[in-house]
matplotlib code that plots the C-alpha trace (Angstrom):
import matplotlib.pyplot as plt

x = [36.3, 34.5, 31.4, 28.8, 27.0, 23.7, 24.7, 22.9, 23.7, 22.9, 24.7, 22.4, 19.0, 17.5, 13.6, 13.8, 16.1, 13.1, 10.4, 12.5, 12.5, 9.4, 8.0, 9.8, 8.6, 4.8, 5.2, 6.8, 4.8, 2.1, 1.1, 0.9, 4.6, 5.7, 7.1, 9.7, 11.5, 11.8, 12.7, 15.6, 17.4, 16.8, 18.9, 21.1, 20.3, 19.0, 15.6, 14.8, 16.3, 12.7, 10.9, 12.7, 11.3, 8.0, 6.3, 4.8, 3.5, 0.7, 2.9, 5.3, 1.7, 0.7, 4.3, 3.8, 0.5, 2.0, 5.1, 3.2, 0.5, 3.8, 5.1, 1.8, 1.8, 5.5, 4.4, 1.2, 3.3, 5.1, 2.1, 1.6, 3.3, 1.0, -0.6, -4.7, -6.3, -7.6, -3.8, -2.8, -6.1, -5.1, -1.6, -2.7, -4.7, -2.3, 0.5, -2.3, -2.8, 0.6, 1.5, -0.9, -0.3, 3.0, 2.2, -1.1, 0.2, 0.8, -1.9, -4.3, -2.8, -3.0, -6.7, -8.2, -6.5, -7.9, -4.8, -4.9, -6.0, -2.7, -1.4, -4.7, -3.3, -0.1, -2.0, -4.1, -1.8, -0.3, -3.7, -3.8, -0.7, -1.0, -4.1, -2.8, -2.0, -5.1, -7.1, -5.0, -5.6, -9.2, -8.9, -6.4, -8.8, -12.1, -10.2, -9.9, -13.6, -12.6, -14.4, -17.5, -18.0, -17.9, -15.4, -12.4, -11.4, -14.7, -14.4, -10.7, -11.6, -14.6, -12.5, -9.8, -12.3, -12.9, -9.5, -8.9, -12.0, -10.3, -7.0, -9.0, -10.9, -6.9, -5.5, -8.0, -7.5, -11.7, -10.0, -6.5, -3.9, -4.3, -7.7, -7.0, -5.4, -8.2, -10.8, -8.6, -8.8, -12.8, -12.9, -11.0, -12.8, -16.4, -14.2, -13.6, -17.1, -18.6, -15.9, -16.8, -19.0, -22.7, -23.5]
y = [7.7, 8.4, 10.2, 8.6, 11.5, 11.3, 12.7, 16.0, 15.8, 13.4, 12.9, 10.6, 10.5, 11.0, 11.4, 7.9, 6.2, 7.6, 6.0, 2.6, 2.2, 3.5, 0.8, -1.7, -0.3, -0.3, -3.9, -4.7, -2.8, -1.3, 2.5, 2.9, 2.0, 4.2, 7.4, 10.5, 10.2, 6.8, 6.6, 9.1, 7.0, 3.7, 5.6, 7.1, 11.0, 13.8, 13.6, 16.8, 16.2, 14.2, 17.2, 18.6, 15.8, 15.1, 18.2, 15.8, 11.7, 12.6, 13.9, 10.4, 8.4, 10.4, 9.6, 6.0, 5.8, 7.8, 5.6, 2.5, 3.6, 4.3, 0.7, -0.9, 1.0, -0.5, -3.9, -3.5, -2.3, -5.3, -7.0, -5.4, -7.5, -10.4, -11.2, -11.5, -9.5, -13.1, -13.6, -9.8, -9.7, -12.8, -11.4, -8.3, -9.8, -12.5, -9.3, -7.5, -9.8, -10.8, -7.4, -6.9, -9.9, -8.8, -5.5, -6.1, -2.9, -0.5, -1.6, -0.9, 2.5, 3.3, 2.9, 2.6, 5.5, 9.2, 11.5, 14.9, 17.7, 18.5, 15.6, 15.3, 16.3, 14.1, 10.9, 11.7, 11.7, 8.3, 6.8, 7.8, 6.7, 3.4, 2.2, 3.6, 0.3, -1.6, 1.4, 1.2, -2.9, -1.8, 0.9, -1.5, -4.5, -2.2, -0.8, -4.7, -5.1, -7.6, -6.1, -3.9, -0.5, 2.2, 4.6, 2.5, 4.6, 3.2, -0.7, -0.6, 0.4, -1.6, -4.6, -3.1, -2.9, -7.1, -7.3, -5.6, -6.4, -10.3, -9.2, -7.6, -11.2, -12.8, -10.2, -10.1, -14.4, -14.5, -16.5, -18.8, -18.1, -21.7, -21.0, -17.2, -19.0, -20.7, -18.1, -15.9, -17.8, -18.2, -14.3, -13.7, -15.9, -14.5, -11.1, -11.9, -13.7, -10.0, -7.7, -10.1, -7.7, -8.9, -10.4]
z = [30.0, 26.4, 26.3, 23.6, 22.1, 19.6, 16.3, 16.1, 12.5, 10.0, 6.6, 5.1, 4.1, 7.4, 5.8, 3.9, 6.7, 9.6, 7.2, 6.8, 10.8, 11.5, 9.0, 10.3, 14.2, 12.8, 11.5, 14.7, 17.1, 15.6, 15.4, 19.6, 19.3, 17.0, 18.3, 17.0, 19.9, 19.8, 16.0, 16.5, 19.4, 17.1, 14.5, 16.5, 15.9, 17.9, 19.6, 17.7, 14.4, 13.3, 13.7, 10.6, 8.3, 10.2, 12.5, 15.0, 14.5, 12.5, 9.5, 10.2, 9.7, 6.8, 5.0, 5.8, 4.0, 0.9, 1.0, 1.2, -1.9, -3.9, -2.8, -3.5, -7.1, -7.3, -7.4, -9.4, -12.4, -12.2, -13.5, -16.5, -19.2, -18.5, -21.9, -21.9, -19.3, -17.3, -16.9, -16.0, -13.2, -11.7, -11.4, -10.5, -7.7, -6.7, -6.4, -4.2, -2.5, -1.5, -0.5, 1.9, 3.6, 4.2, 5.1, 6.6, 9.3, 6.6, 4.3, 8.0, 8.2, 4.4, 4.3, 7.7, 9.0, 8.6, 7.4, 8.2, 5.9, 5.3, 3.3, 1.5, -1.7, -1.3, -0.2, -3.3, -5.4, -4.0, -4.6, -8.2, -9.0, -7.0, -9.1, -12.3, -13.4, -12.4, -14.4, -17.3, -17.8, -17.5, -20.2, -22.7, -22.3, -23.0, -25.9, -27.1, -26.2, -23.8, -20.8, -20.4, -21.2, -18.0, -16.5, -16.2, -12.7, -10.9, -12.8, -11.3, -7.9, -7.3, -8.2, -5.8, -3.1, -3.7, -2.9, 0.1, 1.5, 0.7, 2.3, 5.5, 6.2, 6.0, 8.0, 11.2, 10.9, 9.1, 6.3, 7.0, 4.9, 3.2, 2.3, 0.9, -2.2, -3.1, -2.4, -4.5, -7.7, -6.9, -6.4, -9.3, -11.7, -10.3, -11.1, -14.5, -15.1, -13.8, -16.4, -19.6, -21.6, -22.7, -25.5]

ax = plt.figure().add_subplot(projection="3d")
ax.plot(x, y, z, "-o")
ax.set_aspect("equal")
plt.show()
């Protein structure tokens, strides 16, 4: 009779393939279901083979917050050839927007969540690079003295902070998603209306 055995060795990428199912476990489950011990029998590996990657499920939620800032920066870049920046904010919002209703979990854990010390830096770094686009259409349409003058870090961010305060009414059901579209284009035109500088 065989014996089945848990691979106490992985060849792969075991970090990246414990992030993929452990996503996939928080959209499915949310953060009470995910577990080390529990990834590493969905994958097939050794109970304590996590524990190389990820000390204990703190350090898994911390790399799930930096993977999904670096996911979310992803798709904001993919904004950027727009052409006038009314085009590129409403695509920049509409991609915002779209990515946290399909990752309402992870977009919980990324900001609702408090990381530990330890992954301060990392998580920071996530941020900055996650909103580097949003800061730099800030920056390029100042430069073209098509919106206001001010620190184009804090312009981008409180406009960021519309947004997922927007996603966070269609994610806890406050707005239906049929209604969200709409709203958007309102938000994003009173957004606009706000960044035009004064004459």
């Amino acid at each position: 009779m065989p014996i089945t055995r848990t691979r106490a060795y992985h060849h792969g990428d075991l970090r990246a393939e414990l992030l993929q199912r452990a996503e996939a476990t928080l959209r499915e489950s949310g953060v009470d279901g995910l577990s080390l011990r529990q990834l590493a029998r969905d994958i097939g590996v050794s109970h304590a083979a996590p524990t190389r990657h990820f000390k204990d499920k703190q350090a898994l939620l911390d790399a799930l917050a930096v993977s999904g800032f670096q996911q979310l920066g992803a798709a904001l870049e993919t904004t950027a050839a727009c052409d006038g920046v009314g085009g590129r904010i409403r695509e920049m919002a509409q991609t915002y927007l779209r990515f946290a209703t399909e990752n309402s979990a992870l977009l919980e854990l990324m900001f609702a969540r408090r990381h530990s010390p330890a992954a301060a830096e990392a998580v920071t770094e996530a941020v900055d690079r996650a909103f580097a686009a949003p800061v730099a259409l800030i920056a390029d349409a100042q430069a073209r003295g098509e919106v206001i003058a001010g620190e184009p870090r804090r312009i981008a961010l409180s406009a960021v902070a519309v947004l997922q305060g927007l996603a966070t009414f269609i994610g806890s059901g406050v707005i239906d998603a049929d209604t969200a579209h709409q709203l958007l284009d309102e938000t994003t035109g009173y957004m606009l209306d706000g960044l035009r500088p004064r004459r």
